[in-house]
TIDREN-666062 format. One record per atom (N, C-alpha, C): residue in three letters; x, y, z; atom name; residue number from 1. Coordinates in Angstrom, 2 decimals. Atoms other than C-alpha are relative to their C-alpha. Layout:
// TIDREN-666062
[banu Ala,[X,Y,Z],CA,NUM]
...
// end
This chain:
// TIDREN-666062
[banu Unk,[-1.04,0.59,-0.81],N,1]
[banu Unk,[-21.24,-191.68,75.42],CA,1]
[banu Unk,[-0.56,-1.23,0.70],C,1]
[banu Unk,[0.52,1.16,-0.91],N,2]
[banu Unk,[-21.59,-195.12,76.71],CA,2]
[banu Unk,[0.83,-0.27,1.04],C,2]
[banu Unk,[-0.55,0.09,-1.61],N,3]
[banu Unk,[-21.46,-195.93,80.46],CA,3]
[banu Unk,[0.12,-1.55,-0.31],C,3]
[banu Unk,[-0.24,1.15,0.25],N,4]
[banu Unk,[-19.65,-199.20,80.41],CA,4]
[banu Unk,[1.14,-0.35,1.09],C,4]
[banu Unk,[-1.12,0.01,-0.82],N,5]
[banu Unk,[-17.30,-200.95,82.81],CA,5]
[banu Unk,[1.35,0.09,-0.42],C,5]
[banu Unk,[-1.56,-0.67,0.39],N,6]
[banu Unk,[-14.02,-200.92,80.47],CA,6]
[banu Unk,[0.23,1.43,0.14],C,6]
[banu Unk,[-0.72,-1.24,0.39],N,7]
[banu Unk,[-14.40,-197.49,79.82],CA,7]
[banu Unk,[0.05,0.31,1.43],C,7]
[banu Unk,[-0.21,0.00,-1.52],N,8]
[banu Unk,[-14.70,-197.11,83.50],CA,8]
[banu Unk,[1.39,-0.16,0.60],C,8]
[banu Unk,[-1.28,0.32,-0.57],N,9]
[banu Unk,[-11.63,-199.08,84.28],CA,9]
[banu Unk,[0.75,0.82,-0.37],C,9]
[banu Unk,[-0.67,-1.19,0.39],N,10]
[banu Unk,[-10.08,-196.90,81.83],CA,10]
[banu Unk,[0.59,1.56,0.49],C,10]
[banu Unk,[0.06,-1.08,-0.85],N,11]
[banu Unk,[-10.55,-194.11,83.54],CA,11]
[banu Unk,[0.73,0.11,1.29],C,11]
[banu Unk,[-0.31,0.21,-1.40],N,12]
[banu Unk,[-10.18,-195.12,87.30],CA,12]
[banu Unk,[1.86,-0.41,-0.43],C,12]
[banu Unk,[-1.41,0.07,-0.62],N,13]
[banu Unk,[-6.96,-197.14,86.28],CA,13]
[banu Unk,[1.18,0.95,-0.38],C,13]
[banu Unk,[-0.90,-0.68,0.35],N,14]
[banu Unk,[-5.33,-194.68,84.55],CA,14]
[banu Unk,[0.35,1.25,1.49],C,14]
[banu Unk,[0.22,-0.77,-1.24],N,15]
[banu Unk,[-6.23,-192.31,87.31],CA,15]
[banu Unk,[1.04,-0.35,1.76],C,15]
[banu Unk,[-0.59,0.16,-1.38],N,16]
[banu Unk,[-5.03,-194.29,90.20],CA,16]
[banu Unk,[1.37,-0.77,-0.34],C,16]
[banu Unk,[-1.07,0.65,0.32],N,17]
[banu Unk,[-1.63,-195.57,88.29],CA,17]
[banu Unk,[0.76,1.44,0.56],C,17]
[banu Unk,[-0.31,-1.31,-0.59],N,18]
[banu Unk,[-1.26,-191.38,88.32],CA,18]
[banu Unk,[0.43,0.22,1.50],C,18]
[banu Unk,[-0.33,-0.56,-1.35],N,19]
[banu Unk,[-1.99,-190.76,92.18],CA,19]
[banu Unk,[0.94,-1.33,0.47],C,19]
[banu Unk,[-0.49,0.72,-0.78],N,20]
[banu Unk,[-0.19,-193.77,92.70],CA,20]
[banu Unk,[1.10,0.49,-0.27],C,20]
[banu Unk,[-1.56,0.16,0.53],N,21]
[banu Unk,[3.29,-192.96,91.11],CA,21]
[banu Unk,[0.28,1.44,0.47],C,21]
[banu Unk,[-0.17,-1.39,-0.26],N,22]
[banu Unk,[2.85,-189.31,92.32],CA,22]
[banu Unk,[-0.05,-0.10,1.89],C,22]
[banu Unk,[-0.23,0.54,-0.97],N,23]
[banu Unk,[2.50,-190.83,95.98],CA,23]
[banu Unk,[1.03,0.02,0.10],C,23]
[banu Unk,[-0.88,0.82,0.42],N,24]
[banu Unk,[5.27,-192.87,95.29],CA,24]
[banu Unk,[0.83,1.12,0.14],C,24]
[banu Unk,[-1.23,-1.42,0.63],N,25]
[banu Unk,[7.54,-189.71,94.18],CA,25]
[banu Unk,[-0.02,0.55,1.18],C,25]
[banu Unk,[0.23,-0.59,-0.47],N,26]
[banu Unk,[6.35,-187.60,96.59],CA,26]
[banu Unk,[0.53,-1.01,1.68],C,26]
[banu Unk,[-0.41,0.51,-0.99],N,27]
[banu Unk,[7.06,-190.31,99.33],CA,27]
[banu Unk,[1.29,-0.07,0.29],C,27]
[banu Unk,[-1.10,-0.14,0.55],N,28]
[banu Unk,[10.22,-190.96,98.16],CA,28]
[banu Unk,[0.68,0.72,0.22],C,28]
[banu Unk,[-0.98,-1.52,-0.36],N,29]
[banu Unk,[11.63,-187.26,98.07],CA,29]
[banu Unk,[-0.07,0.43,1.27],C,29]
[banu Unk,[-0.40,-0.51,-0.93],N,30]
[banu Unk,[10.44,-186.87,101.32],CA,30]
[banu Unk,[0.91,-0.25,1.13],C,30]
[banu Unk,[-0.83,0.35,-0.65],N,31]
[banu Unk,[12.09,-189.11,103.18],CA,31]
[banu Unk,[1.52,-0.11,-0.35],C,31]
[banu Unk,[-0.91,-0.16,-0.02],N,32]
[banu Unk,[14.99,-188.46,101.49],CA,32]
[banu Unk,[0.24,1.39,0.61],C,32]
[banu Unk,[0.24,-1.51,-0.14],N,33]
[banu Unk,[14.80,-184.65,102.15],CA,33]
[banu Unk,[0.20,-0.61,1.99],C,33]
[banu Unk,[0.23,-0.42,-1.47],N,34]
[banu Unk,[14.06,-185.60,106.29],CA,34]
[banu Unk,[1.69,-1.08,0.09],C,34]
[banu Unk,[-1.12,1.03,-1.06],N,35]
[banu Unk,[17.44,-187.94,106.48],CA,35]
[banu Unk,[1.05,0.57,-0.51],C,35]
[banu Unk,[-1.95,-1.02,0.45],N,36]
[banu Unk,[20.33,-185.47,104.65],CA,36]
[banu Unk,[-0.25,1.39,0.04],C,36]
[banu Unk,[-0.15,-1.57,-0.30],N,37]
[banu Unk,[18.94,-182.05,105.30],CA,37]
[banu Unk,[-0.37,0.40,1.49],C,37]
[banu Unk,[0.39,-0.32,-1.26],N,38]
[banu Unk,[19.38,-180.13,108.09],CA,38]
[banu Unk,[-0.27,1.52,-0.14],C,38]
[banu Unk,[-0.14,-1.73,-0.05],N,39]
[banu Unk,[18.61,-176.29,108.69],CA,39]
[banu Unk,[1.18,0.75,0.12],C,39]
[banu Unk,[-1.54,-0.91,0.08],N,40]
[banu Unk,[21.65,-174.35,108.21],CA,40]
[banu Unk,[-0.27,1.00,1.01],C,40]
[banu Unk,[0.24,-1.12,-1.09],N,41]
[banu Unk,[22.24,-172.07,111.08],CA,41]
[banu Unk,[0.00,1.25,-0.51],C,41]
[banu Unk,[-0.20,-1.42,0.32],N,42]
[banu Unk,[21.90,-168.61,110.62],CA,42]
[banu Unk,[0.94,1.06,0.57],C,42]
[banu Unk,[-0.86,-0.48,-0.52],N,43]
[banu Unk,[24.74,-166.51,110.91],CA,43]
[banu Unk,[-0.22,1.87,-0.44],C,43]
[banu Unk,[0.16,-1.63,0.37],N,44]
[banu Unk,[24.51,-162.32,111.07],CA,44]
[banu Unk,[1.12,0.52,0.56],C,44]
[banu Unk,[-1.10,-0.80,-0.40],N,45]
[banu Unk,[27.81,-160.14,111.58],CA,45]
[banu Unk,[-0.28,1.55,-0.12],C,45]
[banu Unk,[-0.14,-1.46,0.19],N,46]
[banu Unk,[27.27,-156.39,112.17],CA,46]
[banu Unk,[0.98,0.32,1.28],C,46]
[banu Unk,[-1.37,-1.25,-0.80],N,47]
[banu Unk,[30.35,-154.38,113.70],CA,47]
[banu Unk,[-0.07,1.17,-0.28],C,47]
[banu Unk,[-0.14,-1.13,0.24],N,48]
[banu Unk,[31.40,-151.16,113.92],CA,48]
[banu Unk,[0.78,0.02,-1.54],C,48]
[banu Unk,[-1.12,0.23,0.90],N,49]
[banu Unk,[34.46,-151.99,111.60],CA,49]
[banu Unk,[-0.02,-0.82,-1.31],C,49]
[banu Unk,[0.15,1.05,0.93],N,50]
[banu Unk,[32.94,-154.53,109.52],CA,50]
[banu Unk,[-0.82,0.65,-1.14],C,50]
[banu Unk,[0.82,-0.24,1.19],N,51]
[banu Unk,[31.19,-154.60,106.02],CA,51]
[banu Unk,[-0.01,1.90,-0.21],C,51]
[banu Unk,[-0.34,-0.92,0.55],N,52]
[banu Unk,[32.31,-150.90,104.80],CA,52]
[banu Unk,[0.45,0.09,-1.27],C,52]
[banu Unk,[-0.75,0.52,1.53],N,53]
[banu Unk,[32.91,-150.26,101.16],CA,53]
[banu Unk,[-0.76,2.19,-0.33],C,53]
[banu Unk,[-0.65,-1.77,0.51],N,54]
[banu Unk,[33.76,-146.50,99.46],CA,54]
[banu Unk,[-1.39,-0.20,-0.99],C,54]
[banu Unk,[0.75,-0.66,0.59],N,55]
[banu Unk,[30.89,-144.90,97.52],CA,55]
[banu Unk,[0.47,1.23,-0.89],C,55]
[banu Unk,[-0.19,-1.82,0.15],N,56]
[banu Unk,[30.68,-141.53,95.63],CA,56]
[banu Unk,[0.25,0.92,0.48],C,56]
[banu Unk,[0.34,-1.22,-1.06],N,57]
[banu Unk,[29.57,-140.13,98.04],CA,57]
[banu Unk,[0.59,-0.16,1.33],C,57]
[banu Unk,[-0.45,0.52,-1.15],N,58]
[banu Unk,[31.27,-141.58,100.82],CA,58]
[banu Unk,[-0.09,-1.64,0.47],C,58]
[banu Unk,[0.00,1.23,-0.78],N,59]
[banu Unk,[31.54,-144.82,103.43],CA,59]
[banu Unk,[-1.15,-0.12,-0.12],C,59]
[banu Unk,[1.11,0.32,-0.56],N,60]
[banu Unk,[28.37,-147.07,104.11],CA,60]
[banu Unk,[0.35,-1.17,0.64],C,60]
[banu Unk,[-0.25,1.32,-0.94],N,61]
[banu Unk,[28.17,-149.61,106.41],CA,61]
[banu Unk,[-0.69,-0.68,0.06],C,61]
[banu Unk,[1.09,1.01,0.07],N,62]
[banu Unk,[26.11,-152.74,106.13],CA,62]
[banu Unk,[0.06,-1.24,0.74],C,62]
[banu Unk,[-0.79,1.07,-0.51],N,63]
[banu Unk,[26.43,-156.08,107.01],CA,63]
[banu Unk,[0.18,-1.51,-0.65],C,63]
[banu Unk,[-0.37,0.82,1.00],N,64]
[banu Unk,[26.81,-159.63,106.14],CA,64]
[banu Unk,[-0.85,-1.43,0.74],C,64]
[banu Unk,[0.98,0.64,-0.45],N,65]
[banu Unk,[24.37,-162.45,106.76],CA,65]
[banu Unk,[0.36,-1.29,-0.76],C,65]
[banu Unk,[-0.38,1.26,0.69],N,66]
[banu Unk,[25.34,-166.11,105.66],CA,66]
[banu Unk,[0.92,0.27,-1.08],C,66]
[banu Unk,[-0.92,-0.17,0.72],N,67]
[banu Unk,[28.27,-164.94,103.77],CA,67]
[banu Unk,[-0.59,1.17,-1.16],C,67]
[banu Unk,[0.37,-0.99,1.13],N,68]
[banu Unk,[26.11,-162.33,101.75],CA,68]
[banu Unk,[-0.06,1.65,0.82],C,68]
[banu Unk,[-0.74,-1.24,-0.96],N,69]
[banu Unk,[27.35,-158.68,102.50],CA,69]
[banu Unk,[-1.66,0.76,-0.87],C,69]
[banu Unk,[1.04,-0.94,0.01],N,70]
[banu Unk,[24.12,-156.23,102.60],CA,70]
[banu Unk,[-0.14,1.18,0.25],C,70]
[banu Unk,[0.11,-1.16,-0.50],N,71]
[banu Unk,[23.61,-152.74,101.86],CA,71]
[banu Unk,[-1.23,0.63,-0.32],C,71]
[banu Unk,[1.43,-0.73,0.02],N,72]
[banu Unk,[20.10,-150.64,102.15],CA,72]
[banu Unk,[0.11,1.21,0.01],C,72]
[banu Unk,[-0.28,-1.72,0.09],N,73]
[banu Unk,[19.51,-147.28,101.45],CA,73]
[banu Unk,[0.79,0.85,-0.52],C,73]
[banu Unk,[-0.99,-0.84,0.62],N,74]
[banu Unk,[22.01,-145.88,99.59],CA,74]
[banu Unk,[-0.25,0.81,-1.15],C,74]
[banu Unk,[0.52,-1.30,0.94],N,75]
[banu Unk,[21.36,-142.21,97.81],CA,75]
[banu Unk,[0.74,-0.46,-1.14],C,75]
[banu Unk,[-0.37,-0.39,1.75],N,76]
[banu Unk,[21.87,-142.47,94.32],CA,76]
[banu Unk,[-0.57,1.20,-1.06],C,76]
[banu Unk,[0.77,-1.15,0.27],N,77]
[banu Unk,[20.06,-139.14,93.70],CA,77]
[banu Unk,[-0.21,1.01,0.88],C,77]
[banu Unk,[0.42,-1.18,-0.74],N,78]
[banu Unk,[19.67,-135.89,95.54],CA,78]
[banu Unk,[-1.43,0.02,-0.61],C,78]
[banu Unk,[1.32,-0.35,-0.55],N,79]
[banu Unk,[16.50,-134.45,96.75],CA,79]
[banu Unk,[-1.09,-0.23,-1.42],C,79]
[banu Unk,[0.89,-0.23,1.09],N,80]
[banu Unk,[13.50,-134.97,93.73],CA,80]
[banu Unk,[-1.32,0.64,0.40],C,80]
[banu Unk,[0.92,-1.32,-0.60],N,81]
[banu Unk,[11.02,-132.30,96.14],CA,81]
[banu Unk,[0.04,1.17,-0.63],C,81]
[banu Unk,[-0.01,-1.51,0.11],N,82]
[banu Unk,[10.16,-129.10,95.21],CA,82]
[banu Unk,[0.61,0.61,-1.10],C,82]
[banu Unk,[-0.09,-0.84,1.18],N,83]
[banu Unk,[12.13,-126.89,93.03],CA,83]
[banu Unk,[0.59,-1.18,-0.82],C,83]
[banu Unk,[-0.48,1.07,0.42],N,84]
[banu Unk,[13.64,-130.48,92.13],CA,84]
[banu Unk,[-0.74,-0.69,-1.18],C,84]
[banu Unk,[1.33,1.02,0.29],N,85]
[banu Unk,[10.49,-132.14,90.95],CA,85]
[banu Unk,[0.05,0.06,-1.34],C,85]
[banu Unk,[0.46,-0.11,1.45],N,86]
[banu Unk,[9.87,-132.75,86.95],CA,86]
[banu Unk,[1.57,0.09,-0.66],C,86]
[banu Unk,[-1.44,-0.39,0.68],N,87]
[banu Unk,[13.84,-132.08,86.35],CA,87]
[banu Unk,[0.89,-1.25,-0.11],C,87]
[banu Unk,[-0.93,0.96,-0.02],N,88]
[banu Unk,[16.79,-134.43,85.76],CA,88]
[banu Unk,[0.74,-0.36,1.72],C,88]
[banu Unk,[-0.54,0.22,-1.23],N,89]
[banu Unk,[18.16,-136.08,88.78],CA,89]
[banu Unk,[1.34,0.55,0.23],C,89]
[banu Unk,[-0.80,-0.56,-0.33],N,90]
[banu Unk,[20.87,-134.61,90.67],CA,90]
[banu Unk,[1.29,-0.88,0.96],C,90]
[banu Unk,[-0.59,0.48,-0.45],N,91]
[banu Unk,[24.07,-136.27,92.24],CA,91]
[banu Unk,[-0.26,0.31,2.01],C,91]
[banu Unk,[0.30,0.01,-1.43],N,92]
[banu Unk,[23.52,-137.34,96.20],CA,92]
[banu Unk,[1.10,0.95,0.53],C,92]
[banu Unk,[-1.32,-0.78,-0.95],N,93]
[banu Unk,[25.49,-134.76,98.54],CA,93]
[banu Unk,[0.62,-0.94,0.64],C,93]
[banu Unk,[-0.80,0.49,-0.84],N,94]
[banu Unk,[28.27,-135.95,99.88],CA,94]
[banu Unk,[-0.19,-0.41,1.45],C,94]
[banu Unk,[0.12,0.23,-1.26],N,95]
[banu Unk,[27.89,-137.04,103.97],CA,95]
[banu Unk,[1.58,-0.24,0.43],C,95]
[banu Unk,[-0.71,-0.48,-0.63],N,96]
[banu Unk,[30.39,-136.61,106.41],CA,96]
[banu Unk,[-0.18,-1.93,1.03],C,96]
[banu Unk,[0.14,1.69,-1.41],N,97]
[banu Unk,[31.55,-140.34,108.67],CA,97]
[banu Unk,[-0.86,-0.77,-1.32],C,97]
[banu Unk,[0.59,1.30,0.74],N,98]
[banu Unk,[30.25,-143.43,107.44],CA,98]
[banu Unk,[-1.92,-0.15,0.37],C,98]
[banu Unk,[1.19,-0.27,-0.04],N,99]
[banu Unk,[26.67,-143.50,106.76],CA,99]
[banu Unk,[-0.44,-1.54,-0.01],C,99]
[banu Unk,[0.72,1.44,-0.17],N,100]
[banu Unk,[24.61,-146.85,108.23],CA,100]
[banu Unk,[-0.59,-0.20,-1.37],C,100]
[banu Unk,[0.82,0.49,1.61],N,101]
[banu Unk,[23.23,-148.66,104.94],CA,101]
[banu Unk,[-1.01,-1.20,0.64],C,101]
[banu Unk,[0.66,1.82,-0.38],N,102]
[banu Unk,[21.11,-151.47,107.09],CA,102]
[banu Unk,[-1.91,-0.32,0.08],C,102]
[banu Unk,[1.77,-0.35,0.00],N,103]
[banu Unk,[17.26,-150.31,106.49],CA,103]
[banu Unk,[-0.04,1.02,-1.58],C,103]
[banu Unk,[1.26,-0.13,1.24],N,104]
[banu Unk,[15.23,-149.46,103.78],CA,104]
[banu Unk,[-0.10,1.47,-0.25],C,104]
[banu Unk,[0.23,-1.19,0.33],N,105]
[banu Unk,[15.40,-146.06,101.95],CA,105]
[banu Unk,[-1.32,0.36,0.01],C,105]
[banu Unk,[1.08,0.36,0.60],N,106]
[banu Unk,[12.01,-144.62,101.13],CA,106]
[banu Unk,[-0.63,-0.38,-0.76],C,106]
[banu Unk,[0.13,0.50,1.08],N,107]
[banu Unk,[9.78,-145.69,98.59],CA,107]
[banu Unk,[-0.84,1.03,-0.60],C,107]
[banu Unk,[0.59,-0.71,0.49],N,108]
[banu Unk,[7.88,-143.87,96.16],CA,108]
[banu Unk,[-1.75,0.46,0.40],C,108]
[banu Unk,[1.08,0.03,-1.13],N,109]
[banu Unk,[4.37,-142.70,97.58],CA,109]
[banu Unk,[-1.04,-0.90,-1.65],C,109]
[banu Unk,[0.55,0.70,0.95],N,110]
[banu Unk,[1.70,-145.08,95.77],CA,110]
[banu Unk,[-0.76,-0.36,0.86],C,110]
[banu Unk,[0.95,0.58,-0.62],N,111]
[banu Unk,[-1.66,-146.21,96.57],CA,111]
[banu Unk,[0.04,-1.59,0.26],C,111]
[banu Unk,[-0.09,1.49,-0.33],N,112]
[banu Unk,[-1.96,-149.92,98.43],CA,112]
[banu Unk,[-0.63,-1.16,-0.52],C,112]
[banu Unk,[0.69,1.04,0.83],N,113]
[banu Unk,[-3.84,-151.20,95.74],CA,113]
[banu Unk,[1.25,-0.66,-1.01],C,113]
[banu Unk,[-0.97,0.92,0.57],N,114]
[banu Unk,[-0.27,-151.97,94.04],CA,114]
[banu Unk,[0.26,-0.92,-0.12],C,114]
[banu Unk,[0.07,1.88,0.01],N,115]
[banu Unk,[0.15,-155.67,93.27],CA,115]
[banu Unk,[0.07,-0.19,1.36],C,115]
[banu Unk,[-0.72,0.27,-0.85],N,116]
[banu Unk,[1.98,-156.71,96.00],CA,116]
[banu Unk,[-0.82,0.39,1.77],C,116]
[banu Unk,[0.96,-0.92,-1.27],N,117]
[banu Unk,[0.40,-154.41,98.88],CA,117]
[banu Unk,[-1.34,-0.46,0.49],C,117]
[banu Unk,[1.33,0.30,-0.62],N,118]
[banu Unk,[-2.91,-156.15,98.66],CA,118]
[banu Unk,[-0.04,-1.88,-0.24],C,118]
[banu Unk,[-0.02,1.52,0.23],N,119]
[banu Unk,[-1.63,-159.82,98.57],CA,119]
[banu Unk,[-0.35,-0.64,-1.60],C,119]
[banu Unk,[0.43,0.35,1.59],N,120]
[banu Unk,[-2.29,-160.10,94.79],CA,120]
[banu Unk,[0.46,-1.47,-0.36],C,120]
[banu Unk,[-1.19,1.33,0.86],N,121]
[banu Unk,[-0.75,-163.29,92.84],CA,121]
[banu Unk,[0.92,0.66,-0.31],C,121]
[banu Unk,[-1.30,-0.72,0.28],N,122]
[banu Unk,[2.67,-162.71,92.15],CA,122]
[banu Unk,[-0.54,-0.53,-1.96],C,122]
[banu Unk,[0.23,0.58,1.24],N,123]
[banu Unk,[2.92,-163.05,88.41],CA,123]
[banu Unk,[0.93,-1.19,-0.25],C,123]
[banu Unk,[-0.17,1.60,-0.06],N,124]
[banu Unk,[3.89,-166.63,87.30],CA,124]
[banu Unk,[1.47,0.27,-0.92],C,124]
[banu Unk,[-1.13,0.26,1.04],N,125]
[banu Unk,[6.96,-165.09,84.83],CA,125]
[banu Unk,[0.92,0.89,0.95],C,125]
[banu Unk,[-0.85,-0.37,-1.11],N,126]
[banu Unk,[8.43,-163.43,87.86],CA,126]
[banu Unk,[0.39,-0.60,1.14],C,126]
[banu Unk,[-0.73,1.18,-0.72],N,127]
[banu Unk,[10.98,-165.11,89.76],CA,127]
[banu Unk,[-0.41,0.23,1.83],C,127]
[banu Unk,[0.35,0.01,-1.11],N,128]
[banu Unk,[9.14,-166.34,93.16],CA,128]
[banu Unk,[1.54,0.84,1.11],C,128]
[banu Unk,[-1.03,-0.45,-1.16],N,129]
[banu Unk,[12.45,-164.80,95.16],CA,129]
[banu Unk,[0.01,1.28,-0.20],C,129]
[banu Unk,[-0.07,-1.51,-0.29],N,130]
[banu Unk,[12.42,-161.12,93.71],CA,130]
[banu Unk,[-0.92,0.81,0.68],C,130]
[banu Unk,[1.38,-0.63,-0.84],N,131]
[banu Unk,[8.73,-160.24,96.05],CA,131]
[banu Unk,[1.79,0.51,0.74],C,131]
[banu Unk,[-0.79,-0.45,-1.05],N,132]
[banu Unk,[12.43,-159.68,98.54],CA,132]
[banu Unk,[0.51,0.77,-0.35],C,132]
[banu Unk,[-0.78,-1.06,0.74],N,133]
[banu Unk,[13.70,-156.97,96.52],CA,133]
[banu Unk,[-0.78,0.93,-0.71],C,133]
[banu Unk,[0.69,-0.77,0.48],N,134]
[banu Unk,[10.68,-155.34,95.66],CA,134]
[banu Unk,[-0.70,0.85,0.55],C,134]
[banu Unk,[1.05,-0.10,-1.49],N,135]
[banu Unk,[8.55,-155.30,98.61],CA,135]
[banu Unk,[0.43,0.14,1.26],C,135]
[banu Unk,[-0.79,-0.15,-1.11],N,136]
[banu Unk,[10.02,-154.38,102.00],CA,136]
[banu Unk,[-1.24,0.11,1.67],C,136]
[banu Unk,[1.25,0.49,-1.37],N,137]
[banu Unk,[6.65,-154.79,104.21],CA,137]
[banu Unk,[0.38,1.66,0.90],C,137]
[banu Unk,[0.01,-1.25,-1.06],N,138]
[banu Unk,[7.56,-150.52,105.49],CA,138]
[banu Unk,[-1.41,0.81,-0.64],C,138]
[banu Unk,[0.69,-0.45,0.57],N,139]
[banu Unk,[4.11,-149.00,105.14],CA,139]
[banu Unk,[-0.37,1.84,0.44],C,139]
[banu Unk,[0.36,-1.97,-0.18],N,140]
[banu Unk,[4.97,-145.58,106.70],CA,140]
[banu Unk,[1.16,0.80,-0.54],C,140]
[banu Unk,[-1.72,-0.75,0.67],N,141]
[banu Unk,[8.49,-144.81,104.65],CA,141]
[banu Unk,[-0.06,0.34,-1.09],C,141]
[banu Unk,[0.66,-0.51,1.14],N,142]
[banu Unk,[6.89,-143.25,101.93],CA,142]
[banu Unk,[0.79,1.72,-0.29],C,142]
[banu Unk,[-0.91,-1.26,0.06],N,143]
[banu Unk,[8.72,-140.21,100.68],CA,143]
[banu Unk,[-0.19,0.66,-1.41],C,143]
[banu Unk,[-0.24,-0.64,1.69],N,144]
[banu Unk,[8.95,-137.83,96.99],CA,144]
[banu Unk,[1.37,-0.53,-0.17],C,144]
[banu Unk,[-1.57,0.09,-0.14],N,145]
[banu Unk,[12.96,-138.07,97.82],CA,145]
[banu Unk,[-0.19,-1.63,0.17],C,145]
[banu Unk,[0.55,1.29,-0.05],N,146]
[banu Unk,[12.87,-141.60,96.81],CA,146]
[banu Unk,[1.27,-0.86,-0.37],C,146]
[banu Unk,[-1.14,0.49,1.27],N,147]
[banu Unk,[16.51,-142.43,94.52],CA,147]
[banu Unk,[0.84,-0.78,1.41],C,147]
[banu Unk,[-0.75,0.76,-0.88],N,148]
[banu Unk,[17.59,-145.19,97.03],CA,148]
[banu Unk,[0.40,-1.35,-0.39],C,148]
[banu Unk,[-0.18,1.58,1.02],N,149]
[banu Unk,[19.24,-148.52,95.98],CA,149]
[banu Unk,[0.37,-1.19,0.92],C,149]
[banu Unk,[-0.10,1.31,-1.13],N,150]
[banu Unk,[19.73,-152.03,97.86],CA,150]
[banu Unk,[1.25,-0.55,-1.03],C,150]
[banu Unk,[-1.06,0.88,0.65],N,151]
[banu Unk,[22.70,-154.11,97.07],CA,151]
[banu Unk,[0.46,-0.73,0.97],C,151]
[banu Unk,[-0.30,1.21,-0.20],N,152]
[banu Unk,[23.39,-157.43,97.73],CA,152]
[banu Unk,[1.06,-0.29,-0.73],C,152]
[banu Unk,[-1.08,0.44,0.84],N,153]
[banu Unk,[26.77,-158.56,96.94],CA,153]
[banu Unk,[0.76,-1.45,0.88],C,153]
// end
């Protein structure tokens, strides 16, 4: 390989045509970005009366957060403990009144070496937004009785 000043220039100008036009871009988007966006306020509605919707098994009540109605926790399985365990799942018992849906069922019991649990990399073919639908940051809601479902509608 010969050290020479073309091949040099070569190098450098290709190099700094790069950080220049990536500057450039990057300058560009931002000041567009700081003069037409603003933070959207955040709006949360929980009532007594509000966000209710019929189940199987009964009422749940959730709520509704920037126009997206949210429900947590909702049995889709009776008990999988004990004489339960190893068998086909069983339909949730019925409940009596409207049952809060606004927190996090349990989760299955699993050591904290699970991706996620120990800050891992997410994987690169999984969509950066589902970690919010996977992961719920509760590290003492650990349960066998686990058949709980989230819905976002």
């Amino acid at each position: 390989m010969s050290n020479n000043r073309r091949d040099f220039l070569k190098i450098f100008g290709s190099g700094a045509a790069t950080f220049g036009l990536g500057g450039m871009t990057y300058s560009s988007c931002s000041s567009i970005a700081d003069d037409s966006v603003s933070s959207p306020e955040q709006i949360l509605e929980v009532s007594q009366d509000g966000a209710i919707v019929e189940t199987r098994s009964r009422k749940v009540r959730g709520y509704r957060r920037n126009g997206i109605y949210t429900y947590k926790g909702i049995p889709y399985g009776g008990p999988t403990s004990g004489k339960n365990r190893f068998m086909a799942p069983t339909s949730p018992e019925p409940w009596a009144g409207i049952r809060n849906a606004m927190d996090w069922g349990p989760s299955a019991p699993q050591p904290k070496t699970m991706g996620v649990y120990l800050n891992a990399p997410v994987n690169p073919d999984m969509n950066p937004f589902s970690r919010g639908f996977t992961y719920h940051g509760s590290d003492n809601s650990y349960g066998e009785d686990c058949l709980f479902i989230n819905v976002w509608t």
